[in-house]
C-alpha positions in Angstrom: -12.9 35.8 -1.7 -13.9 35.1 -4.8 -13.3 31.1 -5.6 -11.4 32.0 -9.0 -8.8 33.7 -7.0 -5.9 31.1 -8.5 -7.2 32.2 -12.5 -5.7 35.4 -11.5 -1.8 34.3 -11.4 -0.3 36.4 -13.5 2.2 34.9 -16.0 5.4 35.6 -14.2 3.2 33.8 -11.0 2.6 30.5 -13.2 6.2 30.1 -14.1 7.4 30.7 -10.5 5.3 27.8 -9.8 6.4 26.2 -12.7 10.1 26.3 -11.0 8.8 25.1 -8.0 7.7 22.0 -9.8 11.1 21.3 -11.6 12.8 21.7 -7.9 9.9 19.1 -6.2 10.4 16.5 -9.4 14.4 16.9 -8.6 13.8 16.3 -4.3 11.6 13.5 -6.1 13.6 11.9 -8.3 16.8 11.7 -5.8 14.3 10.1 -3.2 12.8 8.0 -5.3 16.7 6.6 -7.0 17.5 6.3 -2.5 14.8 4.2 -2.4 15.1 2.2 -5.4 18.8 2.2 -5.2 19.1 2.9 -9.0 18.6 6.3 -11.3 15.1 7.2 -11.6 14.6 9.9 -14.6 11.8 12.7 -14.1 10.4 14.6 -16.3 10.2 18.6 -16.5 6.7 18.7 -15.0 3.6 20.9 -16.4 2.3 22.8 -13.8 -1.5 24.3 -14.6 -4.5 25.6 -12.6 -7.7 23.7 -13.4 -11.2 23.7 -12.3 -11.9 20.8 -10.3 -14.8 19.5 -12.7 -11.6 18.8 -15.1 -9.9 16.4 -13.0 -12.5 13.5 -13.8 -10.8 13.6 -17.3 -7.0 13.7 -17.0 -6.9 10.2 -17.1 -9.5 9.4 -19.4 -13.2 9.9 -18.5 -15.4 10.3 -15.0 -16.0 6.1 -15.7 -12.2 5.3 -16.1 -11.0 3.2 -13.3 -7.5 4.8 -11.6 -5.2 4.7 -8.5 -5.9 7.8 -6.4 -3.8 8.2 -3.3 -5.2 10.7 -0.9 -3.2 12.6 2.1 -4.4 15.6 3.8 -1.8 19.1 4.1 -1.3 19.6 7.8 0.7 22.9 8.9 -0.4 26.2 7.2 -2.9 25.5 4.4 -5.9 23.4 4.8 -5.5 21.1 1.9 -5.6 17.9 0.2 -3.3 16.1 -2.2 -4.7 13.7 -4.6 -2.2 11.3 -6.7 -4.0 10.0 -9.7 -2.7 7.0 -11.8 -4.4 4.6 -14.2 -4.7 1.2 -12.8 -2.3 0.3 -15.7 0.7 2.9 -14.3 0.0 1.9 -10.4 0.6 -1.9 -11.3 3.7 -0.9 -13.1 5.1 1.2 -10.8 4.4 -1.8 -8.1 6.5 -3.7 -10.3 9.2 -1.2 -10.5 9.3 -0.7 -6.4 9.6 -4.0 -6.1 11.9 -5.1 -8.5 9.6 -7.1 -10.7 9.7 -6.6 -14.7 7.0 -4.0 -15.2 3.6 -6.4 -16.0 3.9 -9.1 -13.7 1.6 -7.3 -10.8 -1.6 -8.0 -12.3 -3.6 -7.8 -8.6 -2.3 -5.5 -6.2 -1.3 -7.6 -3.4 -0.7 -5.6 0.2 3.1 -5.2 -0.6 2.4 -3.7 -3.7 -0.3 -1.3 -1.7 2.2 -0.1 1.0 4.9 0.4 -1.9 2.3 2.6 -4.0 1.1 4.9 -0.8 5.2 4.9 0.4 5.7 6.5 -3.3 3.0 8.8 -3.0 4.4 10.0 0.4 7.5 10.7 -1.5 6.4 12.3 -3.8 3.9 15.0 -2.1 7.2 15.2 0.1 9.2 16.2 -2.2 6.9 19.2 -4.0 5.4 20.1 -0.6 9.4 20.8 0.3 9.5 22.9 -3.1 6.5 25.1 -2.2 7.8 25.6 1.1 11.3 26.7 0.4 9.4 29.1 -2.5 6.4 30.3 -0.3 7.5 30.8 3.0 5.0 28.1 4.3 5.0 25.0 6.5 2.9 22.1 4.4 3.2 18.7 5.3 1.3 15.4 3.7 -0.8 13.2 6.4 -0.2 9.6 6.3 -1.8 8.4 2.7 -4.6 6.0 2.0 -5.0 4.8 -1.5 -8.2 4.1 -3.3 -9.2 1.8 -6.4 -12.0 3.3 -8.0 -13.3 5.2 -11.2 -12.6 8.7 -11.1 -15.6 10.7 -10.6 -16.0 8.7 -7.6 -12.5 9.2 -6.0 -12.9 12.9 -6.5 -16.4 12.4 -4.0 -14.4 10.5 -1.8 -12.3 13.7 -1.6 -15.3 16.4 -1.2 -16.7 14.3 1.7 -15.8 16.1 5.2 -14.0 18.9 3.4 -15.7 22.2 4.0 -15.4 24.8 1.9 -13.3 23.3 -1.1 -11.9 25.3 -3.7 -13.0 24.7 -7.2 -10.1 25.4 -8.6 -6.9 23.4 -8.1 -2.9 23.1 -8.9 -2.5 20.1 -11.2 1.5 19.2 -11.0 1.7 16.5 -14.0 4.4 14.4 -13.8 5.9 10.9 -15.5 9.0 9.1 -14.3 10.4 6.2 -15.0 13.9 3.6 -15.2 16.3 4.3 -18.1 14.7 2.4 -20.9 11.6 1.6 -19.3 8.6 2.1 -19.2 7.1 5.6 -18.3 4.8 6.2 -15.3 2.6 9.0 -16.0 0.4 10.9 -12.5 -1.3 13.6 -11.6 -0.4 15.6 -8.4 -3.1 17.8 -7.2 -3.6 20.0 -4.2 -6.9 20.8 -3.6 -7.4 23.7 -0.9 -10.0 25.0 0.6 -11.1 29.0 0.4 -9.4 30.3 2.7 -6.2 28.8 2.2 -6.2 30.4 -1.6 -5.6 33.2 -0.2 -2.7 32.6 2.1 -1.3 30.6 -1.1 -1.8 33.7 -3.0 0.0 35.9 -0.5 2.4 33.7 -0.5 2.7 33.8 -3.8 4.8 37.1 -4.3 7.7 37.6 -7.2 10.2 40.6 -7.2 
C-alpha cells in the first residue's frame, strides 16, 4: 500500500478524528484533575496528518532541545506514540504535578521524571481509549521512557528497531493547563508502521 494512504482521509474522515480528539482531551483532562486533585482545563485539540519530516519543527527547529516521551501501541496496530514538549513546558508541568509554582524545577530531578512519563501514560491513555471506542480497535500504550534531547535526534531514537515506519503520522496537538496558569503546550503523535495504516484506515469508516 501506498505510504500516503492517511492523505487520502476524506474531509468527513478528518473531522471524525477530529471528535475523537475532543473525546481523548475530555478522558484526559478528568484523569489528569483525579490526579492532581484540582480542575485541569484542556483545550479543543487540532488533529492533522503530517509527514514525518515535519515533526522536527513543531516545536521549533531539528536543533531545538525538547521532552519526548516514547511508548510503544500494543494490541491491534503496530505503533508508536511520541509526546513532544519543549524543555521549557516539561519543567513546568513537573512543577504543576508536583505542586510547585510553575519555574521552580529548573533540573529535572527523578520525581519530576516519573511524574512527566506518569502524565504521558495518561495522556496516550486517554486518546488511545477515544480511538478505540471510535475504531473498533484494541490500542494500548507500553510502559513510557522519556528522553532529553534535540529533536531531530529523538525522532532517530524512534526509527531505530521499527521496521517499516510510516511516513506519515496523526499529530493530536494539545495544551492544558490550571485556571490562570500557565499553558502547557505538546504534541501527541502516533507513528505506525505500513501495515497498520491500513487497518487504521479500515477502521476508519463513517455512515
Amino acid at each position: 500500500m501506498p505510504d500516503d494512504s492517511l492523505l487520502t482521509l476524506t474531509e468527513i474522515q478528518v473531522d471524525a478524528l477530529k471528535e475523537v480528539g475532543n473525546v481523548g482531551a475530555g478522558h484526559a483532562a478528568t484523569a489528569l484533575s483525579q490526579l492532581l486533585k484540582k480542575k485541569i482545563m484542556i483545550s479543543v485539540p487540532q488533529v492533522k496528518i503530517l509527514k514525518l519530516q515535519e515533526v522536527e519543527n513543531l516545536l521549533g527547529d531539528s536543533n531545538t532541545l525538547v521532552a519526548g516521551i516514547i511508548m510503544n501501541v500494543l494490541g491491534d496496530v503496530t505503533a508508536k506514540i511520541l509526546l513532544l514538549l519543549t524543555r521549557e513546558s516539561a519543567l513546568s508541568l513537573a512543577d504543576m504535578l508536583l505542586q510547585n509554582p510553575v519555574g521552580t524545577t529548573k533540573v529535572l530531578s527523578e520525581v519530576g521524571n516519573s511524574a512527566i512519563k506518569e502524565t504521558g501514560n495518561i495522556l496516550a491513555g486517554a486518546y488511545m481509549n477515544a480511538l478505540n471506542e471510535f475504531l473498533g480497535l484494541l490500542l494500548l500504550p507500553s510502559v513510557p521512557s522519556l528522553v532529553f534531547d534535540i529533536s531531530g535526534a529523538i525522532l532517530n531514537s524512534l526509527s531505530e528497531g521499527f521496521e517499516g515506519m510510516s511516513t506519515h503520522i496523526l499529530s493530536i496537538e494539545t495544551q492544558f493547563s490550571e485556571a490562570n496558569d500557565k499553558v502547557i503546550k505538546g504534541y501527541l503523535l502516533l507513528v505506525p508502521d505500513i501495515p497498520s495504516v491500513k487497518v487504521l484506515l479500515s477502521a476508519i469508516r463513517v455512515e
